[in-house]
C-alpha positions, 0 to 999 in steps of 0.5 A: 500500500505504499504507492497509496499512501504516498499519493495521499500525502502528496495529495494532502500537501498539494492542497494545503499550499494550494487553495486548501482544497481536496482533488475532485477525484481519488489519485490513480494509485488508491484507485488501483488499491481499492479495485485490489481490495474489493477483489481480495473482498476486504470490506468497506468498513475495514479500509475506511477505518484504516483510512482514519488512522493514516489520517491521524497521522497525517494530522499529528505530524503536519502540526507537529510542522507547523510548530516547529518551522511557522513563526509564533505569529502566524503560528494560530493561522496556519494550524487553522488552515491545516487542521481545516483542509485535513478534515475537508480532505478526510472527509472527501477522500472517505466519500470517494473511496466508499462510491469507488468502493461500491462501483467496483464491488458491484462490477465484480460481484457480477463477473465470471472470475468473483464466482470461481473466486468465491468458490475457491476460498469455500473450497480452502474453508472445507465449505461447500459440495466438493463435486458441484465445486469441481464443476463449477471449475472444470478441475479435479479435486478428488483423484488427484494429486495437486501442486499449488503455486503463488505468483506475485510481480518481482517488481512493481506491477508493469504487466498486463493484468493476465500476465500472472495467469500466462506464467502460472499456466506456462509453469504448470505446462512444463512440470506436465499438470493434466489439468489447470485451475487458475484464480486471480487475487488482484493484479498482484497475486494469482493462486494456481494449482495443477492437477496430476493422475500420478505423483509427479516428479520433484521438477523445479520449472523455468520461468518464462524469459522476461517474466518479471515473477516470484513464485512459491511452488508447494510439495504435491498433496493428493485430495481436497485436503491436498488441495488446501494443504498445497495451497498453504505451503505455496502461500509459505513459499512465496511469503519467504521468496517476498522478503528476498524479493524484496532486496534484489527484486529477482524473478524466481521459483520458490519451492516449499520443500527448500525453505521450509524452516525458513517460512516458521521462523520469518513467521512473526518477522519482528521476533525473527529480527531480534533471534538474528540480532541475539544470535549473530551480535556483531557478526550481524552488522550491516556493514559490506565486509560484515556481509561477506563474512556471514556468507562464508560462514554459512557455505561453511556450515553447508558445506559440513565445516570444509574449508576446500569446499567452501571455498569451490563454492565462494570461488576464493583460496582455502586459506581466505575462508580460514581467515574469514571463519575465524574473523566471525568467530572474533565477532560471535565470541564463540566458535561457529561450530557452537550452536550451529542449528541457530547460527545457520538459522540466523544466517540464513534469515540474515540474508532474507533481512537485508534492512537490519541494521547494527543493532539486527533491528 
């Protein structure tokens, strides 16, 4: 929501140096954002009381710069026009989002897609006739094994909206799914699952060239449980390949299977924070160097404590990789062979939390 936000600031500014009055129409960005959330079917309440409270802040903060950068005599004058173009802004802004709100929910609610929406999420709630639902899909449920995907742009949304379902359906063409059954959240999530007669072989598929995708690729479940199991280690696997999107912006496949202790710990993403910071301390700065000496170490553990092969793997001497494992043992004030279950742990999730700064916040 941070495109959103931002128009709403710069909308809020524009306004006050302007006439003080608020723009005849929603900016574009939280136009798009309410189309997202009427298909991701948050209601209107929700978004209209979170609307309040960027607005609180909002008004917390353009006082706050009033009192320190208005002289004291025009001082009175100016928290006046603030505080009168925040509530006229508010105001508006509610009414446009909740008549944009109801357009777009009456033009979904009338569409193919909100159907196979709706009668997927009764199909992940175990709510509903799993026969009528298979129909009403033209996907196999029950006698099948199942391979759930979660797709999301790697980047800010470029693409057409149907580029998501072409790439889903591409990836599940290449492993060999016999059946497809694609759902678009919005236009920056699609759900998909392939259907298969026997077990299908551990693949991890190619993304199309210039795809511009992340995806979370779950382990094949057979059943309707299958189904809904798949679909929640897809959702894991994606939720892990976002926080490494988000500092390299790469398109990849995420397997479940890969990254599956990974998706418990970045679970609560505050308390997985502080487990890096207690675990790492100054091995856990942000500095460059710092980096490349946690990198090692973990190779090193991967590589069961073998300096010659960390070493082929890094593509640096033996005798470097000695140097740097002893130098982040200086750092962690204890051997790197101590607790490695957590320091792996930490290194891993490190890289995954590329903001932390010195002191792992």
């Amino acid at each position: 929501m941070r495109s959103t936000i931002e128009s709403i600031v710069i909308a809020t500014l524009l306004a006050i140096e302007a006439d003080g009055h608020p723009p005849a129409q929603l900016p574009p960005e939280a136009e798009a954002q309410i189309v997202d959330l009427v298909h991701r079917r948050v209601p209107l309440d929700l978004i209209l009381t979170h609307q309040r409270r960027i607005h609180s802040q909002l008004a917390d903060h353009f006082m706050g710069g009033c009192r320190s950068l208005v002289s004291l005599p025009d001082l009175a004058a100016s928290l006046e026009h603030v505080s009168h173009v925040l509530f006229e802004f508010a105001d508006t802004f509610a009414t446009m989002s909740a008549e944009s709100y109801t357009a777009e929910n009456e033009r979904f609610l009338r569409s193919t897609a909100a159907a196979r929406y709706q009668t997927v999420l009764a199909l992940l709630a175990g709510e509903g006739s799993v026969d009528v639902a298979s129909r009403q899909l033209a996907y196999p449920l029950t006698n099948a094994y199942h391979i759930g995907l979660v797709l999301h742009p790697a980047t800010s949304p470029s693409h057409a909206a149907d580029h998501l379902d072409q790439v889903a359906r591409s990836l599940l063409r290449g492993i060999g799914a016999d059946a497809q059954l694609v759902v678009a959240v919005d236009r920056t999530e699609a759900w998909a699952w392939g259907a298969f007669k026997a077990r299908p072989p551990r693949e991890t598929p190619l993304l199309p060239g210039g795809s511009d995708v992340m995806v979370g690729m779950a382990s094949p479940h057979r059943g309707v449980q299958g189904f809904r199991c798949t679909h929640e280690e897809a959702l894991d696997a994606a939720r892990v390949g976002a926080f490494g999107v988000r500092s390299t912006a790469d398109a990849s496949v995420v397997r479940y299977d890969e990254v599956r202790l990974l998706s418990l710990l970045i679970a609560d993403p505050d308390k997985a924070a502080r487990f890096v910071r207690d675990e790492l301390g100054a091995l856990g700065s942000s500095a460059g160097s710092t980096r490349v000496l946690r990198r090692t170490v973990r190779v090193y553990l991967d590589c069961h404590g073998s300096p010659q092969e960390a070493a082929r793997e890094l593509q640096v001497a033996k005798n470097t990789v000695i140097y740097r494992v002893k130098r982040a043992e200086e750092l962690l004030g204890r051997s790197v062979r101590d607790s490695q279950l957590e320091l792996h742990a930490a290194l891993r999730l490190a890289e995954l939390l590329p903001d932390l700064d010195d002191t792992g916040h």
